[in-house]
py3Dmol code that shows the C-alpha trace and the ligand (Angstrom):
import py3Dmol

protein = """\
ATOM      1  CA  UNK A   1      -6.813  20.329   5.268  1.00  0.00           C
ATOM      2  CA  UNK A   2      -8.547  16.805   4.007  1.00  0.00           C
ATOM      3  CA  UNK A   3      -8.411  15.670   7.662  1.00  0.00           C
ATOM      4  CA  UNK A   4      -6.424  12.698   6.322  1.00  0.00           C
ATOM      5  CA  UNK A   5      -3.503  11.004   8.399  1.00  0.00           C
ATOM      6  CA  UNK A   6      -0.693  10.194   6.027  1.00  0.00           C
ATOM      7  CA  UNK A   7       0.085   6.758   5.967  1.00  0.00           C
ATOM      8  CA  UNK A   8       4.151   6.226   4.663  1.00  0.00           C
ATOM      9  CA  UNK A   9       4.554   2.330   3.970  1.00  0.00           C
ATOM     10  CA  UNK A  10       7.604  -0.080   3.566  1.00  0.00           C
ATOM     11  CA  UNK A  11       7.508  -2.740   1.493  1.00  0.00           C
ATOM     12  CA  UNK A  12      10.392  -5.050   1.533  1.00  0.00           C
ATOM     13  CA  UNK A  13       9.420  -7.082  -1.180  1.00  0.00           C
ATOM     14  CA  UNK A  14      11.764 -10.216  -0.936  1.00  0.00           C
ATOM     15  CA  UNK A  15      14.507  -9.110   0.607  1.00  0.00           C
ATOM     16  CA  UNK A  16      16.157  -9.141   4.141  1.00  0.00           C
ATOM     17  CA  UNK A  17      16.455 -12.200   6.692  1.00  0.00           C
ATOM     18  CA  UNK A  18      14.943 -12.240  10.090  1.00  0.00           C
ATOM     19  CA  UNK A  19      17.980 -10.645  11.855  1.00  0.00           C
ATOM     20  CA  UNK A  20      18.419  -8.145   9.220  1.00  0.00           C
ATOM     21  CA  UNK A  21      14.718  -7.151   9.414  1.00  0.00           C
ATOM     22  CA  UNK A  22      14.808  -6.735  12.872  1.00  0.00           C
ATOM     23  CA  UNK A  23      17.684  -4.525  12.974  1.00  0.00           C
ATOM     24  CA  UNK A  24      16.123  -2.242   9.945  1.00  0.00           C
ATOM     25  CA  UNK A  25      12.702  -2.039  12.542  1.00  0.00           C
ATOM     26  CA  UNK A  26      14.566  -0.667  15.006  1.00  0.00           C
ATOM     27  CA  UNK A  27      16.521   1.592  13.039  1.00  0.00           C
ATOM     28  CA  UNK A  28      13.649   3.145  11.987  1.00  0.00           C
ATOM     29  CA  UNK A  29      12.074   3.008  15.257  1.00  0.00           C
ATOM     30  CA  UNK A  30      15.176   5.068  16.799  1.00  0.00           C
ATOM     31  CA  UNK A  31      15.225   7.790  14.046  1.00  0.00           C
ATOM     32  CA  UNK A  32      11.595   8.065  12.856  1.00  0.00           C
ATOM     33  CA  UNK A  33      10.226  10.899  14.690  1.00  0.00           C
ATOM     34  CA  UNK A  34       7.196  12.278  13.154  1.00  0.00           C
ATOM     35  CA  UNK A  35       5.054   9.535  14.730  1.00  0.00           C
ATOM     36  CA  UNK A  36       2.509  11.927  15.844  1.00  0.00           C
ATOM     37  CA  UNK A  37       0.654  13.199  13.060  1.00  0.00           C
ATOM     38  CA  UNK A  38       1.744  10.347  10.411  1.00  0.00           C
ATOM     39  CA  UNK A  39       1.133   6.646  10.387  1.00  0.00           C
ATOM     40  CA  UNK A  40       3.790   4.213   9.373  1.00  0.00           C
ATOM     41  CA  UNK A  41       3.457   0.549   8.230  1.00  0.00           C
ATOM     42  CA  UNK A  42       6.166  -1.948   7.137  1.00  0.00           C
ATOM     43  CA  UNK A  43       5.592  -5.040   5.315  1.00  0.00           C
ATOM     44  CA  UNK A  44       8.616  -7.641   5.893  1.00  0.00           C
ATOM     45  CA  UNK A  45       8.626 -10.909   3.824  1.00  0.00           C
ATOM     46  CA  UNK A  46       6.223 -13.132   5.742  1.00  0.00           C
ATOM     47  CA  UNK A  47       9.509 -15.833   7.060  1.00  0.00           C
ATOM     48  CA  UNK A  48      10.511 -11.949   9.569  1.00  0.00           C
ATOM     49  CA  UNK A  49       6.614 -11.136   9.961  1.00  0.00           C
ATOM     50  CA  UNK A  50       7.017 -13.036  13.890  1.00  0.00           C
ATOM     51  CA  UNK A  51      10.266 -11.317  14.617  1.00  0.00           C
ATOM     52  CA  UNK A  52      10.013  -7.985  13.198  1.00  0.00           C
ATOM     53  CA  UNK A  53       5.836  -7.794  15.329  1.00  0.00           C
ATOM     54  CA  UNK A  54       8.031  -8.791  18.992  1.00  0.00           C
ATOM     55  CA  UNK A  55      10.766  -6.002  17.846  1.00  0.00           C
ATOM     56  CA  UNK A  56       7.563  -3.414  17.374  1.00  0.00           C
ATOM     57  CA  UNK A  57       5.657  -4.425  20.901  1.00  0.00           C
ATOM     58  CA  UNK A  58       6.102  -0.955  22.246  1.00  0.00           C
ATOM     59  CA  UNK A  59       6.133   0.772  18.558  1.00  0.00           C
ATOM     60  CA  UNK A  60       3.468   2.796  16.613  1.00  0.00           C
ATOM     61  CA  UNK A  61       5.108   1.315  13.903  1.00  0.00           C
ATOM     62  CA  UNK A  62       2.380  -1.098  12.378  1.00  0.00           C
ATOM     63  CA  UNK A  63       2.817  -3.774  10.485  1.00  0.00           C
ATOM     64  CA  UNK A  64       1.847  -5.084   6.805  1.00  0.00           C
ATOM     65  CA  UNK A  65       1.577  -9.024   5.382  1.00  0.00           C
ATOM     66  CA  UNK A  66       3.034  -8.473   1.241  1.00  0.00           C
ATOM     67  CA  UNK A  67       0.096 -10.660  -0.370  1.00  0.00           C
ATOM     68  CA  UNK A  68      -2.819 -13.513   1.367  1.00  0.00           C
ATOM     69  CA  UNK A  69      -4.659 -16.328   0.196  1.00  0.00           C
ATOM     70  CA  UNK A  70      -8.174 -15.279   0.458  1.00  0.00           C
ATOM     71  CA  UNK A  71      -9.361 -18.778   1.397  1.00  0.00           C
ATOM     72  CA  UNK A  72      -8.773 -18.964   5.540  1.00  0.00           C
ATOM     73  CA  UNK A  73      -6.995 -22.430   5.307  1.00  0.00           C
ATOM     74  CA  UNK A  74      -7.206 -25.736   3.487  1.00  0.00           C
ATOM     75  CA  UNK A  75      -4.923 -27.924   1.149  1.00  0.00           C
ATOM     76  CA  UNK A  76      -2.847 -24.846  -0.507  1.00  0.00           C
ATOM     77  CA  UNK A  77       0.615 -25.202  -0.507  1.00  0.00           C
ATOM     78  CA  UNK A  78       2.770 -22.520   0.293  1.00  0.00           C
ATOM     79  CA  UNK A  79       0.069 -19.767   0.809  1.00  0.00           C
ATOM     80  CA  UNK A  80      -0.557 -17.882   3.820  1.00  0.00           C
ATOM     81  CA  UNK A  81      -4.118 -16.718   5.139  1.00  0.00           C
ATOM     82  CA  UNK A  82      -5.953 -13.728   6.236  1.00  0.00           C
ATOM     83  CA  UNK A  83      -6.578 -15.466   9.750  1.00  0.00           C
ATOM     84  CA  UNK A  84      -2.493 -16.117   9.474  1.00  0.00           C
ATOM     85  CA  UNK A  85      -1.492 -12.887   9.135  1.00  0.00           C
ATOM     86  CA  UNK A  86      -3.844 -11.251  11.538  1.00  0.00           C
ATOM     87  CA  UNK A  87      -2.582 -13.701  14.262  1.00  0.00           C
ATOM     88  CA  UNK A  88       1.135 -12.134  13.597  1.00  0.00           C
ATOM     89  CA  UNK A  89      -0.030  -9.024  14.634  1.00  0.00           C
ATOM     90  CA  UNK A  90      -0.786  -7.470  10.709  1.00  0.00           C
ATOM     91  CA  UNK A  91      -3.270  -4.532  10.550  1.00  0.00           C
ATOM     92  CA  UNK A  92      -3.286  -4.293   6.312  1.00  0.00           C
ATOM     93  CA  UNK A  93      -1.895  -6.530   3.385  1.00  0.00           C
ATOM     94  CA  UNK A  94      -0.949  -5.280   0.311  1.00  0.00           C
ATOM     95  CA  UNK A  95      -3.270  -6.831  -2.660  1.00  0.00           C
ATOM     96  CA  UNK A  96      -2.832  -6.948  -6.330  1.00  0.00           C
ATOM     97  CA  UNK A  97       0.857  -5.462  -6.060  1.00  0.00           C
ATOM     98  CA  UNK A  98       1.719  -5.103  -9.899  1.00  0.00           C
ATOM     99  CA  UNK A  99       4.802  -7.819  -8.928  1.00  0.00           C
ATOM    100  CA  UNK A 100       1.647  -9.963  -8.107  1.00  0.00           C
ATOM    101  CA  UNK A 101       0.029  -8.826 -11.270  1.00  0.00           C
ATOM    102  CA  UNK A 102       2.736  -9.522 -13.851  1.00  0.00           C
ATOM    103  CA  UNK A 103       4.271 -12.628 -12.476  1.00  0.00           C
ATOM    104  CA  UNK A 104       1.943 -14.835 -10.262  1.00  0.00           C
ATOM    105  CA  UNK A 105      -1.179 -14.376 -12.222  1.00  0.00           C
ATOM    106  CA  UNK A 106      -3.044 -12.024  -9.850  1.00  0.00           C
ATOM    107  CA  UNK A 107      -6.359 -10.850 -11.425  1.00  0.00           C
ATOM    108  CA  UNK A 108      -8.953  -7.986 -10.309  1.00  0.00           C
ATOM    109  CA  UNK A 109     -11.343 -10.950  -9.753  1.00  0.00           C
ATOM    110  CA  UNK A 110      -8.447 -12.532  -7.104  1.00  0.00           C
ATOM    111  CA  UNK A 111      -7.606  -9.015  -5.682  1.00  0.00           C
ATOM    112  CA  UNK A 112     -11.198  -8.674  -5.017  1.00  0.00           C
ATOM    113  CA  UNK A 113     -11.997 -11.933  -3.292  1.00  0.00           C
ATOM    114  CA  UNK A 114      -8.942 -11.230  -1.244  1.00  0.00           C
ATOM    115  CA  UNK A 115     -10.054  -8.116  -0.555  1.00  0.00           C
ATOM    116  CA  UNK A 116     -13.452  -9.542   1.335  1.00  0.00           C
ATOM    117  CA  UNK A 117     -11.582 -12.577   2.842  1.00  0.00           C
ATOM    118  CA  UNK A 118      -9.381  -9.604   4.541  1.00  0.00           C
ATOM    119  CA  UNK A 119     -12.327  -7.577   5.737  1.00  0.00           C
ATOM    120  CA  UNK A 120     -13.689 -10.661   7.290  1.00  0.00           C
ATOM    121  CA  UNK A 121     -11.189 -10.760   9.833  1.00  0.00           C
ATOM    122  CA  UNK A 122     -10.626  -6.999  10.416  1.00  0.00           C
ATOM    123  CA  UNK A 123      -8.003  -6.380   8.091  1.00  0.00           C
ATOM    124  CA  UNK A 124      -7.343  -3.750   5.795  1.00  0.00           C
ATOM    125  CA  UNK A 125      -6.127  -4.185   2.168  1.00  0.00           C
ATOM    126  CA  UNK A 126      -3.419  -1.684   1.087  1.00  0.00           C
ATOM    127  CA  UNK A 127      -5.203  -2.309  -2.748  1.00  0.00           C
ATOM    128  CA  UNK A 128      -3.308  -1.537  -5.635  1.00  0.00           C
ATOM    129  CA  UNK A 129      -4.208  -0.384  -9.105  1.00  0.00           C
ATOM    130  CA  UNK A 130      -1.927   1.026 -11.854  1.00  0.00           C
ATOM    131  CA  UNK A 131      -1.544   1.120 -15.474  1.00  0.00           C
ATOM    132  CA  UNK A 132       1.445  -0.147 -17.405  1.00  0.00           C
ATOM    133  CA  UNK A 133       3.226   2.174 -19.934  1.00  0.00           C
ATOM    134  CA  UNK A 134       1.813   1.096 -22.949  1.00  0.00           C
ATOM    135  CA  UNK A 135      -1.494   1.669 -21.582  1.00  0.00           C
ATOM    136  CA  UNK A 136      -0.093   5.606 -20.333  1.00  0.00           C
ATOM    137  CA  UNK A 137       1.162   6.086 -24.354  1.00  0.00           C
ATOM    138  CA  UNK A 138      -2.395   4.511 -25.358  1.00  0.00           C
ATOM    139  CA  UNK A 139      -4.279   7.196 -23.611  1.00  0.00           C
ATOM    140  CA  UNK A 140      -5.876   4.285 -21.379  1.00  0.00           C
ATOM    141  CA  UNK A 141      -4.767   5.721 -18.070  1.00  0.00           C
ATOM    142  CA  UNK A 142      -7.969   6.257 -16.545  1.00  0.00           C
ATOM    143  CA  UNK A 143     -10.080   3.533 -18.103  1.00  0.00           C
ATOM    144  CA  UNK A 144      -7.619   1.168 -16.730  1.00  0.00           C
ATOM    145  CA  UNK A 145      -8.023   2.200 -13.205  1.00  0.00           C
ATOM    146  CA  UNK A 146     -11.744   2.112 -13.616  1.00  0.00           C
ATOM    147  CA  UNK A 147     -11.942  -0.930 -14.667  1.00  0.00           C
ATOM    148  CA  UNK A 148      -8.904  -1.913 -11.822  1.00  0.00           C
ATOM    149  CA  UNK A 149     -11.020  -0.473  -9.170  1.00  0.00           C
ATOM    150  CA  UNK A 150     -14.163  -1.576 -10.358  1.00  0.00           C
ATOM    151  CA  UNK A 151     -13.337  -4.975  -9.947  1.00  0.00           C
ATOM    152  CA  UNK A 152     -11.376  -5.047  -6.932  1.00  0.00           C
ATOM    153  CA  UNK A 153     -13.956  -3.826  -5.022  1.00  0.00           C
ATOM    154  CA  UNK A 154     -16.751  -5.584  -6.464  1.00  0.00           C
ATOM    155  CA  UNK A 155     -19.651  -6.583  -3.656  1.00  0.00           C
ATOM    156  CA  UNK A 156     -18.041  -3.811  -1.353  1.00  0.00           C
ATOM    157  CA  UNK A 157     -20.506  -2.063   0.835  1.00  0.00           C
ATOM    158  CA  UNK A 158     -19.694   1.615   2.260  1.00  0.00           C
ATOM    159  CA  UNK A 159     -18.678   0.721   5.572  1.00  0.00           C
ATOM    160  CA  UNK A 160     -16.260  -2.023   3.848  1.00  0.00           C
ATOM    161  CA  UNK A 161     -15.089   0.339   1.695  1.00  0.00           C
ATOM    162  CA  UNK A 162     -14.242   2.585   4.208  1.00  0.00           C
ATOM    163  CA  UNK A 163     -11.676   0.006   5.915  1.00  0.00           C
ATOM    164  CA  UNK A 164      -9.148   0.006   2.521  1.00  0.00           C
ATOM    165  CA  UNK A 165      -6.183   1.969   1.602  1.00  0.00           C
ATOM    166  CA  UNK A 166      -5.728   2.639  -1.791  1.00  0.00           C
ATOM    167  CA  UNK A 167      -2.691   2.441  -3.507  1.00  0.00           C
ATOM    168  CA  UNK A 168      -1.622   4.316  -7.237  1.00  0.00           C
ATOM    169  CA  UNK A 169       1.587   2.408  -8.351  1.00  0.00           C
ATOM    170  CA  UNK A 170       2.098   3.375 -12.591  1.00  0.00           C
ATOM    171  CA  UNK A 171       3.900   0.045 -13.406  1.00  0.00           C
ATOM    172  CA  UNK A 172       6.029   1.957 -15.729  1.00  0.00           C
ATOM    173  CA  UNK A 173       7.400   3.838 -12.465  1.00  0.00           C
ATOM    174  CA  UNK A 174       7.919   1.127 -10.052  1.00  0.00           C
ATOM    175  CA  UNK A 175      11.462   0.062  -9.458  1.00  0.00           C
ATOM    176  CA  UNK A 176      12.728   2.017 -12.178  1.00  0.00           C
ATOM    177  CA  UNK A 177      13.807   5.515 -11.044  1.00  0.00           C
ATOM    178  CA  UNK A 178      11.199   7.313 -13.308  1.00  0.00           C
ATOM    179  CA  UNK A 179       8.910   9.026 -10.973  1.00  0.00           C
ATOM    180  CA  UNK A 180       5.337  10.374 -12.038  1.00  0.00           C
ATOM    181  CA  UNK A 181       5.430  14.193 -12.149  1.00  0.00           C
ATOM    182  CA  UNK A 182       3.149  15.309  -8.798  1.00  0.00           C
ATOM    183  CA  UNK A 183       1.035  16.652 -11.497  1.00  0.00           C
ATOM    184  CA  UNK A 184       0.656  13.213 -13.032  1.00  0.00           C
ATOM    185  CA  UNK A 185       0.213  11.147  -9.864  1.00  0.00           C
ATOM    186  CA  UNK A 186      -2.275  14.209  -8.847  1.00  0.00           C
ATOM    187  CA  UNK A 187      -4.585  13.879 -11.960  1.00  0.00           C
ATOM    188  CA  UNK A 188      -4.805  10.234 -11.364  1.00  0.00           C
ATOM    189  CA  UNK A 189      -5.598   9.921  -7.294  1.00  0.00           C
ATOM    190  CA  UNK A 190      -7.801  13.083  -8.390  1.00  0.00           C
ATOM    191  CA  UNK A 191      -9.831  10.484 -10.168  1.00  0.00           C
ATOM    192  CA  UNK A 192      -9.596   7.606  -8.270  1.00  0.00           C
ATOM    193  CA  UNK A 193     -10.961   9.385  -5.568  1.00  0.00           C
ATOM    194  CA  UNK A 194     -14.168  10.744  -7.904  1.00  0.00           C
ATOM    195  CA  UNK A 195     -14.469   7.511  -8.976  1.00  0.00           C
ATOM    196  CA  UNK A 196     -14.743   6.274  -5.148  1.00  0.00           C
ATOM    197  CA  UNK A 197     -17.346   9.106  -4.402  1.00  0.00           C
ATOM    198  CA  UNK A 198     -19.237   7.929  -7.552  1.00  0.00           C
ATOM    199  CA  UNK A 199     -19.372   4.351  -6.305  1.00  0.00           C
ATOM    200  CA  UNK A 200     -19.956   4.974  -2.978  1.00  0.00           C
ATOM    201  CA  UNK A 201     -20.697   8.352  -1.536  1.00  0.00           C
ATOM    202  CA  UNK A 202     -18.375  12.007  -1.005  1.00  0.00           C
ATOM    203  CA  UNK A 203     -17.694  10.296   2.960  1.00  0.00           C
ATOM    204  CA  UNK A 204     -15.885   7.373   1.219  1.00  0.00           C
ATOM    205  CA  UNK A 205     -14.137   9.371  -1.294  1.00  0.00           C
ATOM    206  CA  UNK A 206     -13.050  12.117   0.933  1.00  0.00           C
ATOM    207  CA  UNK A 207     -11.955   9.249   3.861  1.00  0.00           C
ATOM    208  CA  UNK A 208      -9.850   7.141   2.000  1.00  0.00           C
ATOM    209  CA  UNK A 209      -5.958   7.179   1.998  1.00  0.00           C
ATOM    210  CA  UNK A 210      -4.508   7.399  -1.572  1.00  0.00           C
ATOM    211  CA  UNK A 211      -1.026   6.424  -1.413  1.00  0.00           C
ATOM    212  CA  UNK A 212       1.520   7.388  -4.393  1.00  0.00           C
ATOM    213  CA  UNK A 213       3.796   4.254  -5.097  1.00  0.00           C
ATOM    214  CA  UNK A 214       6.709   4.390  -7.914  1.00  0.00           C
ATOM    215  CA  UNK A 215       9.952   5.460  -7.078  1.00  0.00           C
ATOM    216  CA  UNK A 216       9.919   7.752  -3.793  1.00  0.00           C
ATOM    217  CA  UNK A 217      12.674   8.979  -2.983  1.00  0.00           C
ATOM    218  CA  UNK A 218      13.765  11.017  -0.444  1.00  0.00           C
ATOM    219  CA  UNK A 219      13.875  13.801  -2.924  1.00  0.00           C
ATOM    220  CA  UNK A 220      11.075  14.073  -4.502  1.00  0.00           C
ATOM    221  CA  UNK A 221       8.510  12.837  -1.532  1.00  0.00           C
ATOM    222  CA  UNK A 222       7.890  16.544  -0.513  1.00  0.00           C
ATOM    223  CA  UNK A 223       6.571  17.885  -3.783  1.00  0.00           C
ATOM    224  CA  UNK A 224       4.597  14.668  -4.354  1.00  0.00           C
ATOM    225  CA  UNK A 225       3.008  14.971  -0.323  1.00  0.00           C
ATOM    226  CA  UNK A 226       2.081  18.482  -1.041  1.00  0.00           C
ATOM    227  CA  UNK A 227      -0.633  17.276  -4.318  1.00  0.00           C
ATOM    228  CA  UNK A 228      -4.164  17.716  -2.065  1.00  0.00           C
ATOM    229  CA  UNK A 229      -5.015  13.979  -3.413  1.00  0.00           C
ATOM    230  CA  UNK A 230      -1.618  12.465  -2.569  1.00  0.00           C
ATOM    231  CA  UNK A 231      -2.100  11.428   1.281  1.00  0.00           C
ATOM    232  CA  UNK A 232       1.066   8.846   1.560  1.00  0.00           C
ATOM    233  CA  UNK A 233       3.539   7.055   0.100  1.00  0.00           C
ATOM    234  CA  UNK A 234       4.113   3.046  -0.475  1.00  0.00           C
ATOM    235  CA  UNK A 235       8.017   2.667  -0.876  1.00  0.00           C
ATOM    236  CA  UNK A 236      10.110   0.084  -1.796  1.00  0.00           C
ATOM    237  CA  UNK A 237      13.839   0.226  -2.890  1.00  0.00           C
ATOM    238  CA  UNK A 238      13.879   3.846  -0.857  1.00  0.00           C
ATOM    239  CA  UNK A 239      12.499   1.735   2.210  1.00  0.00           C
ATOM    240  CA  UNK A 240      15.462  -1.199   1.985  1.00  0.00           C
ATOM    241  CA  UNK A 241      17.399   1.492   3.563  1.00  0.00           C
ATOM    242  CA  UNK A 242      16.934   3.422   7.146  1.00  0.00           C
ATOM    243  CA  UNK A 243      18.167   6.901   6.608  1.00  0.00           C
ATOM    244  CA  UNK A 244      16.133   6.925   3.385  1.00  0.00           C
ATOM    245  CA  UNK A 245      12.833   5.963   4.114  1.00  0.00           C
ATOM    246  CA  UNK A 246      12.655   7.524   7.797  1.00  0.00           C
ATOM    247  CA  UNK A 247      13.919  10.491   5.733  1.00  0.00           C
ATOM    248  CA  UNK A 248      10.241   9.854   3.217  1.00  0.00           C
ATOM    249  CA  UNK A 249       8.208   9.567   6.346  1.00  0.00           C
ATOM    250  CA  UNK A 250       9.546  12.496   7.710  1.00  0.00           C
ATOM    251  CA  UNK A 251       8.244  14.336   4.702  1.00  0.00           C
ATOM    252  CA  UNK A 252       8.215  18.420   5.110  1.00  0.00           C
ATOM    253  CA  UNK A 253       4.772  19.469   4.181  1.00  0.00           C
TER     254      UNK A 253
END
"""
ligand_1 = """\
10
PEP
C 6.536 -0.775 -4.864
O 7.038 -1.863 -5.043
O 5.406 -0.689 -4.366
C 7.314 0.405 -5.241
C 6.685 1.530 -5.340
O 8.652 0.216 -5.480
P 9.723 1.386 -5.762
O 9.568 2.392 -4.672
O 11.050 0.681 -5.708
O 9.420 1.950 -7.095
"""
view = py3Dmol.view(width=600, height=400)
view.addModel(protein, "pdb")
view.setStyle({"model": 0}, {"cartoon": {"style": "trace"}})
view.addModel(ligand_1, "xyz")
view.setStyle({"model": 1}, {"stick": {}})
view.zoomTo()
view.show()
């Protein structure tokens, strides 16, 4: 037992209105019902963030912002801040999403300083790292998420560190229907999370969440849960739908 709670997250990328996120919310509130010894997150688009936090008053559902600023406010046009999204009732934010990666120009050194602006007003980053599929056929696997993790958490003490959610998305499996085997996604959290206890301590390293992203579906979630590194899921075509990802979250271990 690694004493972990699961954590099974939605991310909705950019898709659904306010009424049609609220009706997906309480979807899954009706037919989730391993709330007890899992936690789940969703992460609207920001425009259903209001809506879909008043549809979740009375739910352990929690609830996710998809990206931040990490300045707290000032002349930025069309960005949205820590303080912002812990206001809306947000307890983590996804950071350095691959999405973010490849098209808006998001860097380790940006995940990292929005990493710290979100710890400075209690919120926890769900932090991604990956590597693309070139860099899998290249043998760089590892050295990529070294160097991913290294500078996303750059300036991190232990108790910071401690606050995070990690996330392992391969690129090459996001969106596309090509899972990593569990024996794959298991080498890799395997040593993300020796990295961790390398940086910071074995508490850290044996703490933190390590979420599998890429393609979860609800038939393959069960063999991926039962890796020992593999403590959760972040989901997002399988999640667009309510039978399917309260179907993930209700995982058989
Ligand atoms: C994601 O966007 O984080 C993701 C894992 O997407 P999908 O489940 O569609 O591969």
């Amino acid at each position: 037992m690694s004493g972990r709670t699961p954590l099974m997250a939605a991310n909705w990328k950019m898709h659904f209105t306010v009424d049609e996120a609220v009706a997906l919310v309480e979807e899954l509130n009706r037919g989730i019902t391993r709330f007890d010894d899992r936690e789940v997150v969703v992460a609207p688009p920001f425009t259903a963030l209001a809506e879909v936090a008043s549809a979740l008053a009375d739910s352990p559902i929690r609830l996710a912002g998809q990206n931040c600023h990490w300045e707290s406010q000032g002349a930025y046009t069309g960005e949205i801040s820590p303080p912002m999204l812990r206001h809306l009732g947000c307890d983590y934010v996804i950071v350095g999403h691959s999405e973010r990666r490849q098209y808006f120009g998001e860097t380790d050194e940006s995940v990292n300083r929005k990493i710290l602006a979100l710890l400075e007003v209690d919120l926890g980053s769900i932090f991604c790292i990956g590597e693309t599929l070139e860099e899998r056929q290249a043998g760089k696997t590892l050295d990529v998420l070294a160097k991913q993790l290294r500078g996303g958490l750059e300036g991190l003490d232990e108790e910071q560190a401690g606050k995070l959610v990690l996330a392992y998305e391969p690129v090459w499996a996001i969106g596309t229907g090509h899972t990593a085997s569990p024996e794959q996604a298991q080498e890799a959290h395997a040593f993300v999370r020796d990295n961790l206890a390398k940086r910071f301590n074995n508490a850290v390293a044996n703490h933190m969440r390590i979420l599998y992203g890429g393609s979860v579906k609800p038939d393959n979630v069960d063999e991926l849960m039962a890796q020992p590194d593999i403590d959760g899921a972040l989901v997002g075509g399988a999640s667009l739908k309510a039978a399917s990802f309260t179907r993930i979250v209700d995982f058989e271990e």
